[in-house]
VOGU-3710 file (C-alpha; in Angstrom, 3 decimals, decimal comma):
1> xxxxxxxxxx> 0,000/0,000/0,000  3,025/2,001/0,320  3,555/2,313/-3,514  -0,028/3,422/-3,686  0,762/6,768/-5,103  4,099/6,710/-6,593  2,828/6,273/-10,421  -0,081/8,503/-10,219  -0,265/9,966/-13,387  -0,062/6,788/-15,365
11> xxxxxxxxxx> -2,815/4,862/-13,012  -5,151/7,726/-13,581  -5,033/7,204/-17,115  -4,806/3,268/-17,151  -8,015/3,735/-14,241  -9,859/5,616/-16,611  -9,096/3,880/-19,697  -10,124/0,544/-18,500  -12,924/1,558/-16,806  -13,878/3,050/-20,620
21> xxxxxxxxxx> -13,488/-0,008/-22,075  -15,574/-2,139/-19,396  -18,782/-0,059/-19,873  -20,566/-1,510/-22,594  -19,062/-5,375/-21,502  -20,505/-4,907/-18,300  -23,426/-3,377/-19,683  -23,752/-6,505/-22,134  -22,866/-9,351/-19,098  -25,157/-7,762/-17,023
31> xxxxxxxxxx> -28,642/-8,023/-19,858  -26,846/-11,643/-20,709  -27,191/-12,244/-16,934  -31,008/-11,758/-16,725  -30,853/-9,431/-14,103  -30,190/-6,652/-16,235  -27,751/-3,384/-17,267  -27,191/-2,337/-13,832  -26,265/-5,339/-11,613  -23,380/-5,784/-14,850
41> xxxxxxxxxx> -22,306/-2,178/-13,724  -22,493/-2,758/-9,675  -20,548/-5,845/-10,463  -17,693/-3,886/-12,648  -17,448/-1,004/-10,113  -17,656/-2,853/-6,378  -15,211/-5,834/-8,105  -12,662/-3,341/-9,920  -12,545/-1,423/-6,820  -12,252/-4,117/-4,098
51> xxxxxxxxxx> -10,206/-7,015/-5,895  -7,830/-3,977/-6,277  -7,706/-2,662/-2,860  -6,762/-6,251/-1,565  -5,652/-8,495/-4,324  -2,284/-9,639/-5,469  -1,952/-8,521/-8,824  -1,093/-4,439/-8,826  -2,250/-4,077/-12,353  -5,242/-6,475/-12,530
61> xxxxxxxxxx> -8,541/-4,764/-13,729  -11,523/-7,231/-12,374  -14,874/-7,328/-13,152  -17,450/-9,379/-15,144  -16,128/-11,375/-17,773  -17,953/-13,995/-19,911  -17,413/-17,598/-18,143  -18,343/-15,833/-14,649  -21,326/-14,722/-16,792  -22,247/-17,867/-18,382
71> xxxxxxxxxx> -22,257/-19,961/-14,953  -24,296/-16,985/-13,113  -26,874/-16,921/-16,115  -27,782/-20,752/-15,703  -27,781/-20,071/-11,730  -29,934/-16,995/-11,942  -32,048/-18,504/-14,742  -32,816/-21,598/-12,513  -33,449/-19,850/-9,289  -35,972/-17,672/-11,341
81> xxxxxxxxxx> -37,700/-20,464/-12,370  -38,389/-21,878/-9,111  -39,945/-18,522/-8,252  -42,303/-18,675/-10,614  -40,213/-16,460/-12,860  -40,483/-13,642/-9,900  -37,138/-12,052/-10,196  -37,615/-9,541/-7,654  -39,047/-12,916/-5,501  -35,569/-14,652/-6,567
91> xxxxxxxxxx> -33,347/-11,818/-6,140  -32,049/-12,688/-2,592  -31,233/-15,983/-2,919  -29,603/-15,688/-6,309  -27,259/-12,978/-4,654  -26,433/-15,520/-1,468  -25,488/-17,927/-4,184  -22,889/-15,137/-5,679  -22,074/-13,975/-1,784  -21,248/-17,120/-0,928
101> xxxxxxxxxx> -19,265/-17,797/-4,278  -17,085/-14,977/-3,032  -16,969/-16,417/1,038  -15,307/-19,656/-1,145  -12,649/-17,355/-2,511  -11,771/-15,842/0,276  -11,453/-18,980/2,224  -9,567/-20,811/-0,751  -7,000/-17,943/-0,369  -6,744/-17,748/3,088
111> xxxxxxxxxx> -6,134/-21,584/2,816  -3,357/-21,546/0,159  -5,016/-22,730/-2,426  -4,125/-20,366/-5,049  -0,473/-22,038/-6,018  -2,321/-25,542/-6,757  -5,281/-23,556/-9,326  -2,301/-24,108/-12,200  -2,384/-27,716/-12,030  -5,893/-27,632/-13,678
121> xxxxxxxxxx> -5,362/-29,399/-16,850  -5,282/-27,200/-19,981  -7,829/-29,915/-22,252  -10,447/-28,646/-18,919  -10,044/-25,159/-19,211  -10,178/-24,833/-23,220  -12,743/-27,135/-23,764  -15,077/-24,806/-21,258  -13,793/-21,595/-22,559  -14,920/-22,672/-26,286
131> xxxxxxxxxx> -18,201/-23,709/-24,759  -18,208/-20,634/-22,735  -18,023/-19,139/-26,368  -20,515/-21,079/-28,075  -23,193/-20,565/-25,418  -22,700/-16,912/-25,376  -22,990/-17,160/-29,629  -25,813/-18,934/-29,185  -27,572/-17,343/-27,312  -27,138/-13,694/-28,852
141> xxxxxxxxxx> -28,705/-14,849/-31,979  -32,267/-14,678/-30,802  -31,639/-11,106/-29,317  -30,115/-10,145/-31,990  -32,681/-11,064/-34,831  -35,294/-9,160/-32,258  -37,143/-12,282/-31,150  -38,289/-12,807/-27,477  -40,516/-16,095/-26,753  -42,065/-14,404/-24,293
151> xxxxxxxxxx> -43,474/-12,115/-26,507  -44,694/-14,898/-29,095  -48,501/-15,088/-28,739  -48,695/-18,124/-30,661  -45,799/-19,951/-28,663  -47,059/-18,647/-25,423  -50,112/-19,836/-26,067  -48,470/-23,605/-25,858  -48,070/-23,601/-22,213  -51,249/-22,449/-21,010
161> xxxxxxxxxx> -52,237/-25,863/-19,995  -49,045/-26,656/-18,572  -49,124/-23,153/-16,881  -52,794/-23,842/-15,352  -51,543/-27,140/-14,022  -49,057/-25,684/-12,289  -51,351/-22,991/-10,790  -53,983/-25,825/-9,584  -51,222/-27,495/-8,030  -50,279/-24,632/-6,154
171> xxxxxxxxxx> -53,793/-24,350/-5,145  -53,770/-27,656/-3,496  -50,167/-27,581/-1,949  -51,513/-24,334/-0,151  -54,824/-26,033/0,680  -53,182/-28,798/1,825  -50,679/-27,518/4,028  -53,699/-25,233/5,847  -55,650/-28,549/6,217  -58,367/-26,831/4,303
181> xxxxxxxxxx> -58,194/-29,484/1,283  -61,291/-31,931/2,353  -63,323/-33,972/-0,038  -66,885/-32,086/1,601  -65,589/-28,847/0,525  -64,180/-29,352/-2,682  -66,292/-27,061/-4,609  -64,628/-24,422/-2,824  -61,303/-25,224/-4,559  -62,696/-25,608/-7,438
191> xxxxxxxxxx> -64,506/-22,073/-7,194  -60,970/-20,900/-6,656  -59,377/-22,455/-9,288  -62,183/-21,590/-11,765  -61,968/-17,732/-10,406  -58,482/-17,641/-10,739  -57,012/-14,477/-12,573  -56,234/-15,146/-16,785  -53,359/-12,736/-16,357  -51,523/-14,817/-13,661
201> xxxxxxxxxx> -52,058/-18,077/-16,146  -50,814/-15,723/-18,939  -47,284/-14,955/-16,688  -46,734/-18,559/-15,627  -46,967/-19,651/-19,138  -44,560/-16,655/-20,300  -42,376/-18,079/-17,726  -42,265/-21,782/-19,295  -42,055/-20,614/-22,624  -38,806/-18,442/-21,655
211> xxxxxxxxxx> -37,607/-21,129/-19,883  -37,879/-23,428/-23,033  -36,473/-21,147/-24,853  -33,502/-20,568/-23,139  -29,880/-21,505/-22,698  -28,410/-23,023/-26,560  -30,197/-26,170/-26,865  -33,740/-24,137/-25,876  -32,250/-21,781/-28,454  -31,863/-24,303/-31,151
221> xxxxxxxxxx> -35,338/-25,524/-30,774  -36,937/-22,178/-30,928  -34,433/-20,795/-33,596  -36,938/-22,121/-36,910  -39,330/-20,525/-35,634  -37,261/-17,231/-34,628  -36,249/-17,127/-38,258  -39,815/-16,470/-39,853  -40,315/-13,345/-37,799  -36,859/-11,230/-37,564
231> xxxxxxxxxx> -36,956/-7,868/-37,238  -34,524/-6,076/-39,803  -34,363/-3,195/-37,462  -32,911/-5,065/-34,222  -30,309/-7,221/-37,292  -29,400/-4,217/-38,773  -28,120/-2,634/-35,380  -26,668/-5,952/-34,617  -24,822/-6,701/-37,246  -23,798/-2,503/-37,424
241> xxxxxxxxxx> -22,197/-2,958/-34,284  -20,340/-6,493/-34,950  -18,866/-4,135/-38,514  -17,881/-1,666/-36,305  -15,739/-3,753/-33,755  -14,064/-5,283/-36,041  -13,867/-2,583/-38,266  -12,779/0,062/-36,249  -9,632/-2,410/-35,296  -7,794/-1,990/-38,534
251> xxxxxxxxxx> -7,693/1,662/-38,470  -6,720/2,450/-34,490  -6,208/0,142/-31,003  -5,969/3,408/-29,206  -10,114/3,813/-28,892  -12,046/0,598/-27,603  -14,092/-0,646/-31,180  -16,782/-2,015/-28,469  -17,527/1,738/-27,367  -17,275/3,274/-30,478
261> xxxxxxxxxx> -19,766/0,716/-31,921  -22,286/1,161/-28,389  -21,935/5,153/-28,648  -22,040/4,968/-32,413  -24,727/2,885/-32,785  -27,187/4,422/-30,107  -26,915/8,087/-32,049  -27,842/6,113/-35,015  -30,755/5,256/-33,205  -32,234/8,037/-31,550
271> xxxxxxxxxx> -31,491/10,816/-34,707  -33,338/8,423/-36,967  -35,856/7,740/-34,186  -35,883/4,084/-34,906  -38,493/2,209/-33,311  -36,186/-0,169/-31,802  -36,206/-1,759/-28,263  -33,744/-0,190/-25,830  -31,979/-1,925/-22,518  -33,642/-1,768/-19,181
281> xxxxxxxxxx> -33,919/1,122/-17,832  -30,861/2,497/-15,608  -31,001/3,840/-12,116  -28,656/6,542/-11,680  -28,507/6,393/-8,281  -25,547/4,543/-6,010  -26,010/1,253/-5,207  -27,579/0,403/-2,093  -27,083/-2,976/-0,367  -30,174/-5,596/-0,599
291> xxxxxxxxxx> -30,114/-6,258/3,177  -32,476/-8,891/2,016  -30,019/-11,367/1,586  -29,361/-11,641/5,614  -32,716/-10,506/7,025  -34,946/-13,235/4,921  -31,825/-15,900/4,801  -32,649/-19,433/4,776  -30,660/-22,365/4,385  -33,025/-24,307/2,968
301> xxxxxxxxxx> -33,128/-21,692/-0,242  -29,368/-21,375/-1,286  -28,605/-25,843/-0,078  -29,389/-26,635/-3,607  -26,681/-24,269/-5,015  -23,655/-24,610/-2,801  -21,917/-26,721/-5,380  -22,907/-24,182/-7,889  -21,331/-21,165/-5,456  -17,993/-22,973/-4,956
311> xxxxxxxxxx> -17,830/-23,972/-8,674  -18,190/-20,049/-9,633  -15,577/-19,628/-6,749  -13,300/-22,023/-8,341  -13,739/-20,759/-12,114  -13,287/-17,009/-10,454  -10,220/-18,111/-9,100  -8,704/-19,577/-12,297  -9,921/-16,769/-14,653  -8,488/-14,402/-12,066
321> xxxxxxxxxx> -5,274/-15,950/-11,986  -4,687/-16,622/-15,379  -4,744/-13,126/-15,889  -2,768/-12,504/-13,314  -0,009/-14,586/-15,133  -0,624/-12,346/-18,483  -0,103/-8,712/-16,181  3,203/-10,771/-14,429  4,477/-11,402/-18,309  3,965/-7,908/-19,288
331> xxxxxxxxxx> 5,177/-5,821/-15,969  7,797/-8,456/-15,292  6,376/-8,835/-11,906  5,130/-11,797/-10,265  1,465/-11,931/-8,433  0,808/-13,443/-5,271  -2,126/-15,959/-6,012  -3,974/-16,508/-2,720  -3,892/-12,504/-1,980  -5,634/-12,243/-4,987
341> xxxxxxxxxx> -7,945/-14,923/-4,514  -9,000/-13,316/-1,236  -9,096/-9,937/-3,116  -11,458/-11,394/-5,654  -13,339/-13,105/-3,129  -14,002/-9,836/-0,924  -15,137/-7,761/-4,880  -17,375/-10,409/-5,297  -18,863/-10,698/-1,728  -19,418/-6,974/-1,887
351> xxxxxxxxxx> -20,642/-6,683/-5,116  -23,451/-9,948/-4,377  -24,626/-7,632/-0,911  -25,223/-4,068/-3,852  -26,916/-6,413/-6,305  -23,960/-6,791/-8,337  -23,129/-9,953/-10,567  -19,932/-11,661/-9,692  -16,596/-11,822/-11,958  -12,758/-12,060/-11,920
361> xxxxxxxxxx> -9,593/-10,573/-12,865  -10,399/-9,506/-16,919  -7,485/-9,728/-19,527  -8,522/-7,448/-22,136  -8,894/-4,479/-19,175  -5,919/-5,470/-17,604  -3,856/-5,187/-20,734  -5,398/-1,870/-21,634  -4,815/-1,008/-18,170  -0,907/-1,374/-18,603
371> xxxxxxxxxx> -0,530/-0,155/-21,909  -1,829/3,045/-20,373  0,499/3,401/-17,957  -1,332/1,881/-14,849  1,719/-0,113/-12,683  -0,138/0,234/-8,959  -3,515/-1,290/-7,226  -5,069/2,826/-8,024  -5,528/2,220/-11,526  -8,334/-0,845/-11,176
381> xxxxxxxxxx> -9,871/1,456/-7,997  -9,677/4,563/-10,431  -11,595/2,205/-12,867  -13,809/1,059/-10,448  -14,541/5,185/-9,592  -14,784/5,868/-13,539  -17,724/3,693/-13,745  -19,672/4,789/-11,080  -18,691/8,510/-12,299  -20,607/6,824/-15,406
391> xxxxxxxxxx> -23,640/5,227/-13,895  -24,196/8,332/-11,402  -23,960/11,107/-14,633  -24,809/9,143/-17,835  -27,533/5,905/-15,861  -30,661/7,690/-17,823  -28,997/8,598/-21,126  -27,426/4,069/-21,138  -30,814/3,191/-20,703  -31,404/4,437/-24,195
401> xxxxxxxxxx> -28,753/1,763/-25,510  -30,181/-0,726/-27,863  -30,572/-4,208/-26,814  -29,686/-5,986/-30,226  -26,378/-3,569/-30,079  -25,127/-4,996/-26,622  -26,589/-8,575/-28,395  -24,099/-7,928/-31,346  -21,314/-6,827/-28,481  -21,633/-10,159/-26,909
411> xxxxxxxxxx> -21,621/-11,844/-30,138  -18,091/-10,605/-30,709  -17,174/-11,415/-27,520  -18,400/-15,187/-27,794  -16,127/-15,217/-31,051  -13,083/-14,225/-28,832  -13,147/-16,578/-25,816  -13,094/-18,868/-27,590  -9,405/-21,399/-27,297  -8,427/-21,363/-30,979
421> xxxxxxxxxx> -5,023/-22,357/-30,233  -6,423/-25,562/-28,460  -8,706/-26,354/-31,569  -5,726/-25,915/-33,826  -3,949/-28,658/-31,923  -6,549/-30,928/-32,440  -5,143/-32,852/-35,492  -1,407/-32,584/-34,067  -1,914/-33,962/-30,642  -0,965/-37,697/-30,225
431> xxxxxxxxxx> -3,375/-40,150/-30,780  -2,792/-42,021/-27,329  -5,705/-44,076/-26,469  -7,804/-46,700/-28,465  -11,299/-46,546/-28,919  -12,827/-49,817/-30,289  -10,768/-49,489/-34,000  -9,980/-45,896/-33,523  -6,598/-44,369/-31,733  -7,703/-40,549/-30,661
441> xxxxxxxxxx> -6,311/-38,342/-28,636  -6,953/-38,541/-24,812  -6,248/-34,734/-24,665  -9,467/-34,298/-27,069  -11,724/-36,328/-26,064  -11,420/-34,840/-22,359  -11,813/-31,621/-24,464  -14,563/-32,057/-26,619  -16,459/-33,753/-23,544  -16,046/-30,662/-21,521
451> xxxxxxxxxx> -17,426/-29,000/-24,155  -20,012/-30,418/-25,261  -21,415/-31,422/-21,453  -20,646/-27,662/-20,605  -22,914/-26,240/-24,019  -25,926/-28,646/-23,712  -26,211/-29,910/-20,189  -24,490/-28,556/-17,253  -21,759/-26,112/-17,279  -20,630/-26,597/-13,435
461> xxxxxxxxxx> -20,822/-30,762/-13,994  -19,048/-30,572/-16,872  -15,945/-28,723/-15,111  -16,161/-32,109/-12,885  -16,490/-34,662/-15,373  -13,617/-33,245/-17,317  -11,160/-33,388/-14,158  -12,641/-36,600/-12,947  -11,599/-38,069/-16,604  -8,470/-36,135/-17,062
471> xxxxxxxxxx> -7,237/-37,450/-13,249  -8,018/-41,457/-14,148  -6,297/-41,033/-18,016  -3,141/-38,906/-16,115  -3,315/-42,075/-13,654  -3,241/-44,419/-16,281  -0,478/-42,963/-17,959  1,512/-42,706/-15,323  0,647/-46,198/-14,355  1,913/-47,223/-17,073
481> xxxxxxxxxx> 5,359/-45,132/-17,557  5,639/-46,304/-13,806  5,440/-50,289/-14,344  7,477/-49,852/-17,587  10,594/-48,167/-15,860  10,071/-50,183/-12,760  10,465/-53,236/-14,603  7,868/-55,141/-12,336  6,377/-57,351/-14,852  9,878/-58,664/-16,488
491> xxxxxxxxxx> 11,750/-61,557/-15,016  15,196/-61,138/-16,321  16,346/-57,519/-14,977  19,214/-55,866/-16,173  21,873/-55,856/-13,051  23,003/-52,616/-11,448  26,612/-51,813/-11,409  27,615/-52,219/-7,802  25,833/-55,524/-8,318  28,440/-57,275/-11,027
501> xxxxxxxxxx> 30,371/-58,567/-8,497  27,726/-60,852/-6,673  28,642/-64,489/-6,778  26,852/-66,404/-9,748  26,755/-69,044/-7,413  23,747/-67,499/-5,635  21,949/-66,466/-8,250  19,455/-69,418/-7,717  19,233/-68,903/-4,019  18,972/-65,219/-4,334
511> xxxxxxxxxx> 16,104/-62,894/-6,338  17,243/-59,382/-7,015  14,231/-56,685/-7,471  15,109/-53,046/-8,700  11,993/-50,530/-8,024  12,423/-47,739/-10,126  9,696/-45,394/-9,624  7,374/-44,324/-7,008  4,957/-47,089/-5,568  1,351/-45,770/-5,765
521> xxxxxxxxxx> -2,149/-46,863/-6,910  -1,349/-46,830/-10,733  1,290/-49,537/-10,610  0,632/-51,931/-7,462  -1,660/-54,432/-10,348  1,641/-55,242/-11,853  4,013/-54,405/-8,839  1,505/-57,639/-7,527  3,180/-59,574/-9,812  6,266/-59,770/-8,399
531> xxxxxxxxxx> 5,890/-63,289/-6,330  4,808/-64,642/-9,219  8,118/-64,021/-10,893  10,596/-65,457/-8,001  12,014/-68,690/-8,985  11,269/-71,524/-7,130  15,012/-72,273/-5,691  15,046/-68,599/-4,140  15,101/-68,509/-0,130  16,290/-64,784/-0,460
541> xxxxxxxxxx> 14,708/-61,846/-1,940  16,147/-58,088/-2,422  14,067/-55,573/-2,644  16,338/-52,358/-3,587  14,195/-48,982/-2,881  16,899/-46,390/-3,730  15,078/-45,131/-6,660  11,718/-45,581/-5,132  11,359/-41,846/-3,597  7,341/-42,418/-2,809
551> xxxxxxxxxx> 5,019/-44,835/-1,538  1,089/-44,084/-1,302  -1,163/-45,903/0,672  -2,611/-48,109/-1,985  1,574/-49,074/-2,825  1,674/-49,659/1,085  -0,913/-52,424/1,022  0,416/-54,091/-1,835  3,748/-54,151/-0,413  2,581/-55,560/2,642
561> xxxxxxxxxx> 0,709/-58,491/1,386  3,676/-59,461/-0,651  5,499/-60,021/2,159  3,086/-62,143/4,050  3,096/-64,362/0,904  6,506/-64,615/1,032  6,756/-64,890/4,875  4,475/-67,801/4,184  6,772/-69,518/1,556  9,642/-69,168/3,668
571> xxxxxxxxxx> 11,554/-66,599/1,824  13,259/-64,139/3,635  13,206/-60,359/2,040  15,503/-57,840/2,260  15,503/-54,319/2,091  18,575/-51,797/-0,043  18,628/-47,943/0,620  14,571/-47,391/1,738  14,298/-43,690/1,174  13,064/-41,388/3,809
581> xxxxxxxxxx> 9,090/-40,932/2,802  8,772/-44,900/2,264  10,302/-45,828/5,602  8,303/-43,391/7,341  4,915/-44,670/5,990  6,312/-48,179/6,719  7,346/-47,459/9,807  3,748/-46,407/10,566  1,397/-48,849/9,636  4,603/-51,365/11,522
591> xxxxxxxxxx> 5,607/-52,914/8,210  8,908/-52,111/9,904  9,557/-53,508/12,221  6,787/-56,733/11,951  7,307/-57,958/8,712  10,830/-56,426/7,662  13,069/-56,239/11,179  15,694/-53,297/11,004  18,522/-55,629/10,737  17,455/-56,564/7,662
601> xxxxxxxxxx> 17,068/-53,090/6,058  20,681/-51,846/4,615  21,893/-48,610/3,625  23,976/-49,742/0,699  23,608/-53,357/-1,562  27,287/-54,379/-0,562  26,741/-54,557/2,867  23,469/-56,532/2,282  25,902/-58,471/0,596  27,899/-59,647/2,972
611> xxxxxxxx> 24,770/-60,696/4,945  23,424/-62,809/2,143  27,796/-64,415/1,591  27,763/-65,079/5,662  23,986/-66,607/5,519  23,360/-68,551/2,683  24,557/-71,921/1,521  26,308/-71,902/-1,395
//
């Protein structure tokens, strides 16, 4: 904190810059989100500001960025749902979700958890940032063509029985639980069911027909019918602002193309007085905390979605840090990850409390940030101030900001996230694992899973699968590069050089083993093998451990009942150079001194030969 001040002119700039360039994303994340324009803005100003003020990356500009977005839509869609499409009703529990997504971060940082985030593996992460990428494409085409299902008379119309079934079960839930539902008196629910408002049948069935109609695959089956009634308008201004992105590129880098193509745009609209359909409407007031969240608070809401919080925490925390990693590679700095996760975790906490939508550390702003000169924690507060500056002068005038303009923003920024350089690998990687008559790649198929679960079914299971199946095929492999070095399954083992001068004499009484490679779950199948490969004439076996630097409990176990089989047979075993982890977890479950006694564990093979020339017949 210190250094706070020392580059002053360049953070003010770098501030203010990024805090430019967020405006229309966090506009666009925030109407992507469902919970509209503003909660994108409390998010980019509260998360800018805080993550700053106590993360671990000086440079890092934080704030909503499109995977954080994509996980909190599904979470806010479904919590809407089960409110009957009441998103005022749904409000406080979708911000515990996003509160308690930011308690996670903080406590993952706190616990030193931010060093093991890199271990991830890459296949995971691309594979959800392309899906991250197609769902936001997706999605933006309906927007974007001016279609909303909930609008669609005809389509609407569809769920009205489903909607009234819904309703009468309501009715009897609430009957029931009052004990008023009895068989004498049920012409009175009837009565109420028959006198029950058309307008209240007409939201619930607006409701399922959004639902349907959401996320890519309710996209996809809604899309045909989305084609025969686009409005030109809404594509034109669309498809205006996806020109002027890109466009604007080629000629200068110094001017954000998204806010050139949002301010552009939006005078195009309002001097031609187009009849188009603008954002939700702005407050330009500060944001004031929904003391909701604690006052109404009940477990019971927010048990559902505790997976969901700590899998936002999680992706936070990796999105964060990644960028963390770009800021170190341009300032020549280096971050301190579990600072920043508890920097991100406190944004996000605060930002959940003012109604904000969560997010994480956001490459494009931080780059922009240190291009412009920003080298200390000030600049991503000064961005944090710039957009509340914004939202406090200029709330009424962004409400006027068409919606099929931040639809073509987010189109361009589906395009972007996604992992090209992990789709160009695709044919190059090596084909490494057999399926049926087909070799593929295990690095694609965990890729293309993640993908594909993340796009059409779950995002936050997805993220699971992917590790589950990246961890068994990383186990396998090394299972298997394990058993090959160790040389368990082979018979006739090449001899070690201090061992050329044992007496040939004894090589029938005597079974050498090397282990060359740690001992663990992935190779104890064929390290099993071993009694199966002492000769029948041997009375004395050597197990030599000096290149064995790890043991797991699963090795342990295998180890053990080795022994006992050999105890059995009568074949004494003797141990070369046990390292220090192996002898300690031996030592433990009393491998040593039960089954192995000390004086037969040596520190080097010569003086476990002199045992064996002293001991056994010749």
């Amino acid at each position: 904190m210190k250094n706070l001040f020392t580059n002053i002119k360049g953070d003010l700039f770098g501030g203010i810059t990024a805090g430019i360039v967020a405006l229309p994303l966090a506009l666009a994340f925030g109407v992507s989100s469902g919970l509209g324009p503003s909660a994108g803005l409390y998010g980019a100003i509260l998360i800018a500001f805080f993550a700053s003020l106590f993360g671990g990356t000086d440079t890092q500009i934080s704030g909503p960025t499109a995977p954080m977005t994509a996980v909190s839509m599904v979470v806010i869609g479904t919590i809407i749902a089960a409110n009957d499409g009441n998103v005022n009703q749904a409000l406080p529990t979708i911000l515990t979700v996003f509160l308690l997504a930011g308690v996670f971060q903080v406590g993952l940082g706190l616990l030193g958890f931010g060093k093991y985030i890199r271990y991830i593996p890459y296949p995971v992460v691309s594979g959800f940032m392309t899906a991250i990428g197609v769902i936001i494409l997706v999605t933006q085409i309906l927007p974007s063509i001016g279609y909303y299902a909930k609008e669609d008379v005809s389509f609407v119309e569809q769920f009205k029985p489903q909607a009234e079934e819904i309703i009468l079960t309501n009715i009897l839930e609430e009957e029931a639980g009052k004990g008023t539902l009895v068989l004498e008196d049920f012409k009175e629910t009837i009565k109420k069911a028959q006198d029950f408002p058309s307008e209240d049948i007409l939201k619930e069935a607006k409701t399922l027909a959004g639902k349907e109609s959401s996320g890519v695959l309710g996209t996809l089956k809604v899309l045909p019918r989305a084609l025969k009634s686009i409005n030109l308008l809404e594509l034109l201004l669309a498809l205006g602002t996806i020109l002027i992105i890109y466009g604007f590129k080629k000629i200068t880098t110094v001017v954000p193309s998204t806010l050139v193509a949002l301010f552009v745009m939006t005078i195009i609209a309002l001097a031609f007085n187009l009849d188009y359909r603008p954002i939700e409407k702005i407050p330009g007031d500060f944001p004031m905390p929904n003391l909701e969240i604690f006052t109404g608070f009940r477990f019971g809401d927010i048990k559902p979605y505790i997976f969901t919080a700590f899998t936002l925490a999680l992706l936070g925390a990796i999105d964060s840090l990644l960028t963390s990693v770009v800021a170190d590679n341009m300032t020549k700095t280096k971050h301190k990850p579990n600072k920043e996760l508890v920097g991100q975790g406190i944004g996000n906490s605060i930002a959940a409390v003012f109604g904000g939508i969560p997010g994480a550390g956001a490459t494009i702003r931080t780059v922009v940030n240190i291009k412009s000169g920003g080298k200390t924690k000030l600049s991503g507060m000064i961005a944090g101030v710039m957009l509340l500056i914004i939202l406090l002068g200029l709330g009424p005038i962004a409400s006027k900001i068409p919606a099929a303009v931040l639809a073509g923003v987010l189109i361009t920024v589906g395009i972007g996230v996604m992992d090209y350089k992990g789709l160009k690998a695709i044919p190059n990687l090596p084909r490494d694992v057999k399926l049926g008559p087909l070799k593929v790649s295990s690095e694609v198929i965990i890729m293309i899973v993640v993908l594909l679960l993340s796009a059409f079914w779950d995002l936050v299971y997805a993220v699971g699968i992917g590790l589950v199946i990246a961890s068994l095929i990383f186990m396998k492999k090394i299972g298997d590069v394990t058993a090959k070095r160790s040389d368990v399954t082979s018979l006739k083992e090449k001899a070690w050089d201090d061992e050329s001068e044992f007496p040939e004499s004894l090589s029938q009484e005597v079974f050498i083993k090397h282990i060359n490679g740690p001992l663990f779950f992935g190779s104890t199948s064929n390290f099993q093998q071993l009694a199966k490969q002492i000769p029948d004439t041997a009375s004395i076996v050597i197990i030599r451990m000096g290149k064995m630097p790890y043991v797991d409990q699963s090795g342990l176990f295998a180890l053990e009942d080795i022994l006992i089989d050999l105890e059995k047979n009568g074949i004494h075993v003797l141990f070369v150079d046990v390292l220090e982890q192996p002898k300690y977890m031996m030592e433990k479950i009393g491998l040593i001194p039960e089954l192995i006694p000390k004086e037969h564990i040596y520190k080097t093979f010569s003086e476990c030969l002199d045992w064996v020339k002293n001991n056994v017949k010749k």
